[in-house]
C-alpha angles and dihedrals in degrees: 000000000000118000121216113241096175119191094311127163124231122240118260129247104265093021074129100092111228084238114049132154122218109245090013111062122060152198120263089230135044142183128240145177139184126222127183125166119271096013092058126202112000144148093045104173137137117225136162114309109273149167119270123239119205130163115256088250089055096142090231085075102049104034096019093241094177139120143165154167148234125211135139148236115214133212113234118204087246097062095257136134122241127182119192122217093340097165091050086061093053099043086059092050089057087053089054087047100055088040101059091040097262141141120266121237124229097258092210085041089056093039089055089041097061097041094056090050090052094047084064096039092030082123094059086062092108116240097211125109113268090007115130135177104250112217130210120186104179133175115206130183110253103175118109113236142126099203132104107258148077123302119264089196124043128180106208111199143178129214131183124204128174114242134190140217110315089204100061095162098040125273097324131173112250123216114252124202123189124228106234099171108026133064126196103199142354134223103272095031121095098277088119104060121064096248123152098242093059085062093038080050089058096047109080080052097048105043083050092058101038084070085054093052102253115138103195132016126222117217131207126205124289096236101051108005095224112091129087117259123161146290126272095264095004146046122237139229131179131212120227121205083336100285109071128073121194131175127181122277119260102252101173086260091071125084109243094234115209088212089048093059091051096057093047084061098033111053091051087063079050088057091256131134121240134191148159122221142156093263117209096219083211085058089048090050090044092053086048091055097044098038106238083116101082102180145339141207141177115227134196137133087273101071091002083220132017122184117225117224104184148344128221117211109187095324118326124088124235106206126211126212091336077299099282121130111265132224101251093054092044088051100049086044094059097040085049089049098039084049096047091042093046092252101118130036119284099225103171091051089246097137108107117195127227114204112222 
Protein backbone atom coordinates (compact mmCIF):
# COMPACT_ATOMS: atom_id res chain seq x y z
CA UNK A 1 0.00 0.00 0.00
CA UNK A 2 1.06 3.45 -0.92
CA UNK A 3 0.71 6.11 1.57
CA UNK A 4 -0.26 9.74 0.50
CA UNK A 5 2.30 12.21 1.41
CA UNK A 6 0.56 15.23 -0.34
CA UNK A 7 2.56 18.62 -0.77
CA UNK A 8 3.55 18.70 2.35
CA UNK A 9 6.45 20.86 3.83
CA UNK A 10 9.02 19.55 5.78
CA UNK A 11 9.54 20.52 8.76
CA UNK A 12 12.39 23.13 9.35
CA UNK A 13 15.81 22.71 11.27
CA UNK A 14 15.00 24.10 15.01
CA UNK A 15 10.92 23.58 14.54
CA UNK A 16 11.90 21.69 18.13
CA UNK A 17 11.34 24.49 20.51
CA UNK A 18 14.29 24.83 22.92
CA UNK A 19 11.47 24.30 25.79
CA UNK A 20 9.14 21.28 25.20
CA UNK A 21 7.26 19.28 27.42
CA UNK A 22 6.87 15.32 26.92
CA UNK A 23 3.22 14.55 26.20
CA UNK A 24 2.58 18.20 25.60
CA UNK A 25 4.44 19.33 22.92
CA UNK A 26 4.00 17.61 18.83
CA UNK A 27 5.14 17.06 15.60
CA UNK A 28 3.98 19.19 12.82
CA UNK A 29 3.18 15.99 10.82
CA UNK A 30 1.41 12.51 11.66
CA UNK A 31 0.49 8.90 10.01
CA UNK A 32 -3.03 7.33 9.51
CA UNK A 33 -4.72 4.70 8.26
CA UNK A 34 -8.49 3.50 7.78
CA UNK A 35 -9.78 0.14 8.32
CA UNK A 36 -13.43 -1.10 7.71
CA UNK A 37 -14.56 -4.98 7.56
CA UNK A 38 -14.48 -6.68 4.48
CA UNK A 39 -12.18 -3.78 2.40
CA UNK A 40 -9.39 -4.04 4.84
CA UNK A 41 -6.54 -1.24 5.55
CA UNK A 42 -7.01 1.92 3.36
CA UNK A 43 -6.54 5.76 3.21
CA UNK A 44 -2.59 5.54 4.82
CA UNK A 45 -1.25 9.24 4.55
CA UNK A 46 0.61 11.58 6.67
CA UNK A 47 -0.61 14.97 6.84
CA UNK A 48 -0.19 17.68 8.94
CA UNK A 49 -0.76 16.89 12.65
CA UNK A 50 -5.06 17.32 13.55
CA UNK A 51 -7.67 16.80 15.67
CA UNK A 52 -9.75 13.49 15.33
CA UNK A 53 -13.20 13.49 14.70
CA UNK A 54 -15.34 10.37 15.79
CA UNK A 55 -18.79 10.04 16.18
CA UNK A 56 -20.07 10.03 19.84
CA UNK A 57 -20.91 6.34 19.40
CA UNK A 58 -17.33 5.73 18.34
CA UNK A 59 -16.88 1.97 20.29
CA UNK A 60 -13.59 3.23 22.01
CA UNK A 61 -15.64 5.01 23.97
CA UNK A 62 -17.99 2.56 25.00
CA UNK A 63 -15.62 -1.09 25.25
CA UNK A 64 -12.34 0.62 25.43
CA UNK A 65 -10.95 -1.15 21.93
CA UNK A 66 -7.79 0.67 21.94
CA UNK A 67 -4.43 0.02 22.02
CA UNK A 68 -1.00 1.64 21.42
CA UNK A 69 2.93 1.79 21.65
CA UNK A 70 6.08 3.77 22.75
CA UNK A 71 8.94 3.64 21.28
CA UNK A 72 11.98 6.54 20.18
CA UNK A 73 13.91 7.96 17.69
CA UNK A 74 17.51 9.04 18.83
CA UNK A 75 19.88 11.86 17.75
CA UNK A 76 23.56 10.49 16.67
CA UNK A 77 26.51 12.89 16.87
CA UNK A 78 26.72 12.68 13.36
CA UNK A 79 23.49 14.05 12.63
CA UNK A 80 21.97 10.83 11.91
CA UNK A 81 18.45 8.93 12.94
CA UNK A 82 18.42 5.73 14.84
CA UNK A 83 15.52 3.78 15.79
CA UNK A 84 15.97 1.01 18.27
CA UNK A 85 14.02 -2.36 18.02
CA UNK A 86 11.73 -1.09 16.13
CA UNK A 87 10.12 -4.57 14.88
CA UNK A 88 9.86 -5.82 18.52
CA UNK A 89 7.59 -2.87 19.11
CA UNK A 90 5.30 -3.79 16.22
CA UNK A 91 5.08 -7.19 16.74
CA UNK A 92 3.63 -6.31 20.28
CA UNK A 93 1.36 -4.15 18.96
CA UNK A 94 -0.01 -7.00 16.77
CA UNK A 95 -0.35 -9.00 19.90
CA UNK A 96 -2.29 -6.30 21.33
CA UNK A 97 -4.10 -6.25 18.37
CA UNK A 98 -5.17 -9.78 18.24
CA UNK A 99 -5.72 -9.59 21.69
CA UNK A 100 -8.21 -6.86 21.84
CA UNK A 101 -9.93 -8.19 18.81
CA UNK A 102 -8.34 -5.86 16.35
CA UNK A 103 -7.11 -5.84 13.34
CA UNK A 104 -3.04 -6.39 12.77
CA UNK A 105 -1.18 -4.12 11.16
CA UNK A 106 1.53 -5.07 8.00
CA UNK A 107 5.06 -4.87 10.29
CA UNK A 108 7.20 -3.70 7.14
CA UNK A 109 4.18 -1.57 6.34
CA UNK A 110 4.46 0.11 9.98
CA UNK A 111 7.79 0.19 9.88
CA UNK A 112 7.52 2.34 6.27
CA UNK A 113 5.23 3.94 7.47
CA UNK A 114 7.33 5.54 10.58
CA UNK A 115 10.18 6.17 8.84
CA UNK A 116 8.45 8.31 6.19
CA UNK A 117 6.90 10.20 8.72
CA UNK A 118 10.41 10.81 10.39
CA UNK A 119 12.18 11.81 6.99
CA UNK A 120 9.66 14.81 7.06
CA UNK A 121 9.93 15.50 11.36
CA UNK A 122 13.46 14.28 11.46
CA UNK A 123 14.10 17.98 13.03
CA UNK A 124 11.97 17.48 15.65
CA UNK A 125 14.51 14.48 16.76
CA UNK A 126 15.88 16.64 19.90
CA UNK A 127 19.91 17.45 19.88
CA UNK A 128 20.39 17.53 23.43
CA UNK A 129 22.14 15.08 25.31
CA UNK A 130 20.03 12.48 26.54
CA UNK A 131 16.67 14.09 24.22
CA UNK A 132 14.88 11.63 22.13
CA UNK A 133 11.46 11.74 19.57
CA UNK A 134 8.96 9.83 21.39
CA UNK A 135 6.86 7.79 19.10
CA UNK A 136 3.04 6.59 19.49
CA UNK A 137 1.74 4.54 17.34
CA UNK A 138 -1.95 3.97 18.65
CA UNK A 139 -5.21 1.88 17.11
CA UNK A 140 -8.49 3.11 18.19
CA UNK A 141 -12.15 1.70 17.41
CA UNK A 142 -13.94 4.01 14.95
CA UNK A 143 -17.21 2.16 14.24
CA UNK A 144 -20.07 3.44 15.48
CA UNK A 145 -22.03 0.95 17.69
CA UNK A 146 -23.56 0.57 21.07
CA UNK A 147 -23.60 -2.63 21.24
CA UNK A 148 -21.59 -4.92 22.96
CA UNK A 149 -19.29 -6.35 20.58
CA UNK A 150 -16.05 -5.93 18.44
CA UNK A 151 -15.54 -2.77 15.61
CA UNK A 152 -16.13 -3.29 12.66
CA UNK A 153 -14.00 0.20 11.66
CA UNK A 154 -10.41 1.28 13.31
CA UNK A 155 -8.45 4.23 12.59
CA UNK A 156 -4.62 3.24 13.32
CA UNK A 157 -2.39 6.50 13.83
CA UNK A 158 1.16 7.66 14.62
CA UNK A 159 2.37 10.89 16.65
CA UNK A 160 5.51 12.07 17.27
CA UNK A 161 6.49 14.48 20.45
CA UNK A 162 10.17 15.72 21.57
CA UNK A 163 11.33 14.44 25.34
CA UNK A 164 14.00 15.24 27.47
CA UNK A 165 16.14 13.75 29.73
CA UNK A 166 14.11 11.34 32.14
CA UNK A 167 16.72 11.70 34.64
CA UNK A 168 16.55 15.78 35.33
CA UNK A 169 18.39 15.66 38.60
CA UNK A 170 21.15 12.91 37.57
CA UNK A 171 20.72 9.14 37.84
CA UNK A 172 18.71 9.12 41.05
CA UNK A 173 16.91 6.17 42.94
CA UNK A 174 13.05 6.47 42.75
CA UNK A 175 10.60 5.41 45.80
CA UNK A 176 8.68 2.23 45.16
CA UNK A 177 5.40 1.30 46.97
CA UNK A 178 3.87 -1.80 46.70
CA UNK A 179 0.22 -2.27 46.02
CA UNK A 180 -1.14 -4.56 48.88
CA UNK A 181 -5.07 -4.27 48.13
CA UNK A 182 -5.47 -3.49 44.53
CA UNK A 183 -4.66 -5.26 41.61
CA UNK A 184 -4.45 -3.86 38.29
CA UNK A 185 -4.71 -6.88 36.06
CA UNK A 186 -4.83 -11.23 36.20
CA UNK A 187 -3.43 -13.62 34.43
CA UNK A 188 -6.08 -14.18 31.43
CA UNK A 189 -7.19 -10.86 31.36
CA UNK A 190 -5.81 -8.54 29.12
CA UNK A 191 -2.11 -7.41 31.56
CA UNK A 192 -0.26 -8.58 29.05
CA UNK A 193 -1.31 -6.34 26.02
CA UNK A 194 -0.57 -2.36 26.04
CA UNK A 195 -4.31 -1.23 26.25
CA UNK A 196 -5.34 1.83 27.76
CA UNK A 197 -7.63 0.26 30.70
CA UNK A 198 -4.75 -1.68 32.19
CA UNK A 199 -3.05 2.09 32.86
CA UNK A 200 -6.57 3.77 33.77
CA UNK A 201 -6.67 0.57 36.16
CA UNK A 202 -3.09 1.91 37.94
CA UNK A 203 -4.17 5.35 38.36
CA UNK A 204 -6.52 5.63 41.65
CA UNK A 205 -3.32 3.78 43.26
CA UNK A 206 -0.88 5.92 41.92
CA UNK A 207 -2.18 9.15 42.34
CA UNK A 208 -2.74 7.86 46.16
CA UNK A 209 0.98 7.08 46.56
CA UNK A 210 2.49 9.94 44.67
CA UNK A 211 1.02 12.32 48.02
CA UNK A 212 2.81 10.11 49.95
CA UNK A 213 6.09 10.61 47.89
CA UNK A 214 6.30 7.62 46.08
CA UNK A 215 7.33 7.96 42.54
CA UNK A 216 6.30 4.23 40.91
CA UNK A 217 3.67 0.93 42.38
CA UNK A 218 4.31 -2.18 42.22
CA UNK A 219 1.92 -4.12 41.63
CA UNK A 220 1.31 -8.33 42.71
CA UNK A 221 -0.74 -10.66 40.99
CA UNK A 222 -4.41 -10.55 40.98
CA UNK A 223 -4.99 -14.57 42.45
CA UNK A 224 -2.92 -14.56 45.26
CA UNK A 225 -1.63 -11.28 45.69
CA UNK A 226 1.90 -12.41 46.42
CA UNK A 227 3.85 -12.64 43.53
CA UNK A 228 5.99 -9.81 41.74
CA UNK A 229 4.50 -8.19 38.72
CA UNK A 230 5.60 -4.98 37.45
CA UNK A 231 5.73 -1.18 38.02
CA UNK A 232 3.23 1.21 37.00
CA UNK A 233 5.17 2.31 33.41
CA UNK A 234 8.19 -0.39 33.84
CA UNK A 235 9.09 -3.89 34.67
CA UNK A 236 11.37 -4.67 37.34
CA UNK A 237 14.27 -6.69 37.92
CA UNK A 238 16.50 -7.15 41.19
CA UNK A 239 20.32 -7.86 41.59
CA UNK A 240 21.43 -10.34 43.77
CA UNK A 241 25.49 -10.15 45.50
CA UNK A 242 26.18 -7.95 42.33
CA UNK A 243 26.30 -10.55 39.77
CA UNK A 244 22.85 -11.87 39.26
CA UNK A 245 20.08 -10.26 37.64
CA UNK A 246 16.47 -11.63 37.99
CA UNK A 247 13.06 -10.22 36.69
CA UNK A 248 9.67 -11.72 37.20
CA UNK A 249 8.34 -14.44 35.01
CA UNK A 250 5.82 -13.53 32.19
CA UNK A 251 2.78 -14.84 33.45
CA UNK A 252 0.32 -13.56 30.88
CA UNK A 253 -0.50 -10.78 33.48
CA UNK A 254 2.85 -9.17 32.88
CA UNK A 255 3.71 -6.46 29.80
CA UNK A 256 6.35 -7.99 27.52
CA UNK A 257 8.78 -4.92 27.80
CA UNK A 258 10.91 -4.38 24.87
CA UNK A 259 13.70 -2.96 27.35
CA UNK A 260 13.22 -5.87 29.48
CA UNK A 261 14.08 -8.21 26.80
CA UNK A 262 17.08 -6.43 26.10
CA UNK A 263 18.47 -6.70 29.41
CA UNK A 264 17.73 -10.36 29.63
CA UNK A 265 20.30 -10.60 26.25
CA UNK A 266 22.51 -7.91 27.07
CA UNK A 267 23.89 -8.34 30.57
CA UNK A 268 24.99 -12.03 29.76
CA UNK A 269 27.45 -10.46 27.02
CA UNK A 270 28.51 -7.97 30.61
CA UNK A 271 29.34 -11.26 32.46
CA UNK A 272 26.18 -11.03 34.40
CA UNK A 273 23.42 -13.77 35.23
CA UNK A 274 20.05 -13.38 34.21
CA UNK A 275 16.72 -15.26 35.06
CA UNK A 276 13.27 -15.20 35.16
CA UNK A 277 11.26 -16.75 38.15
CA UNK A 278 7.92 -16.52 39.96
CA UNK A 279 9.33 -14.26 42.63
CA UNK A 280 7.52 -14.47 46.56
CA UNK A 281 7.67 -10.48 47.29
CA UNK A 282 8.09 -11.70 51.23
CA UNK A 283 11.04 -13.50 50.04
CA UNK A 284 12.22 -10.13 48.15
CA UNK A 285 11.68 -8.12 51.38
CA UNK A 286 13.23 -10.65 53.18
CA UNK A 287 16.70 -10.57 50.60
CA UNK A 288 16.59 -6.45 51.08
CA UNK A 289 16.71 -6.79 54.53
CA UNK A 290 19.15 -9.22 54.60
CA UNK A 291 21.17 -7.97 51.87
CA UNK A 292 21.35 -10.54 49.57
CA UNK A 293 19.37 -7.89 47.22
CA UNK A 294 22.17 -5.78 45.96
CA UNK A 295 20.47 -3.47 43.95
CA UNK A 296 16.81 -2.70 41.71
CA UNK A 297 15.71 -0.93 39.09
CA UNK A 298 12.71 -0.36 37.16
CA UNK A 299 13.18 -0.50 33.39
CA UNK A 300 10.91 0.74 30.20
CA UNK A 301 11.43 2.58 27.08
CA UNK A 302 10.75 6.06 29.33
CA UNK A 303 14.20 6.21 31.64
CA UNK A 304 15.61 2.96 29.88
CA UNK A 305 16.77 2.09 33.48
CA UNK A 306 15.66 3.53 37.08
CA UNK A 307 17.16 2.51 40.04
CA UNK A 308 14.85 1.69 42.93
CA UNK A 309 15.77 2.93 46.12
CA UNK A 310 13.42 1.62 48.20
CA UNK A 311 9.85 -0.17 48.61
CA UNK A 312 7.40 0.46 51.02
CA UNK A 313 5.03 -2.69 52.18
CA UNK A 314 2.17 -1.33 54.55
CA UNK A 315 4.18 1.09 56.07
CA UNK A 316 7.51 0.37 56.56
CA UNK A 317 10.55 1.14 53.71
CA UNK A 318 12.75 -1.26 52.49
CA UNK A 319 15.45 0.35 51.60
CA UNK A 320 17.98 -0.69 48.60
CA UNK A 321 21.82 -0.03 48.52
CA UNK A 322 21.39 3.17 51.22
CA UNK A 323 19.35 4.28 48.30
CA UNK A 324 21.85 5.28 46.28
CA UNK A 325 22.10 3.91 42.09
CA UNK A 326 24.28 1.02 41.80
CA UNK A 327 26.73 0.19 39.54
CA UNK A 328 25.09 -2.60 37.68
CA UNK A 329 22.13 -0.61 36.89
CA UNK A 330 24.22 2.41 35.97
CA UNK A 331 26.14 0.27 33.80
CA UNK A 332 23.28 -1.51 31.91
CA UNK A 333 21.74 1.88 31.62
CA UNK A 334 24.95 3.47 29.62
CA UNK A 335 25.63 0.46 27.41
CA UNK A 336 21.47 0.59 26.62
CA UNK A 337 21.78 4.47 25.84
CA UNK A 338 25.40 4.34 23.89
CA UNK A 339 23.88 1.70 22.04
CA UNK A 340 20.51 3.58 21.33
CA UNK A 341 22.61 7.12 20.50
CA UNK A 342 25.25 5.23 18.22
CA UNK A 343 27.98 5.62 20.81
CA UNK A 344 28.72 2.00 21.62
CA UNK A 345 28.77 -0.91 19.49
CA UNK A 346 25.45 -2.44 18.39
CA UNK A 347 26.17 -5.76 18.90
CA UNK A 348 22.65 -7.50 18.38
CA UNK A 349 22.25 -5.89 15.39
CA UNK A 350 18.90 -3.65 17.12
CA UNK A 351 19.89 0.01 15.56
CA UNK A 352 17.51 0.77 12.89
CA UNK A 353 18.41 3.54 10.55
CA UNK A 354 16.13 6.50 9.37
CA UNK A 355 17.15 8.02 6.06
CA UNK A 356 16.89 12.35 6.12
Amino acid sequence: MMIDMKPLELSKRGACPEVYSFGNDFSDHMFSQNYTQGAGWANAEITPYHALTLDPSAAVFHYGQEIFEGLKAYRTADGSINLFRPMENFKRFNRSAKRMVMPEVDLEFHLQALKALLSIDHPWVPEQAGASLYIRPTMIATGKKLGLGASDAYTHFIITGPAGSYFKGGFQPVSVYIADQYRRAVVGGVGEAKTGGNYAASLYVSEEVAKQGYSQVLWLDAVNGKYVEEVGAMNICFVYENKRIVTPALSGSILPGITRDSILKLAPALGFEVSEERLDIQEILADIKSGKITEAFGCGTAAVISPVGKLCWKGTDYVINNNESGKISKQLYDELTGIQYGTREDRFGWIEKVEI
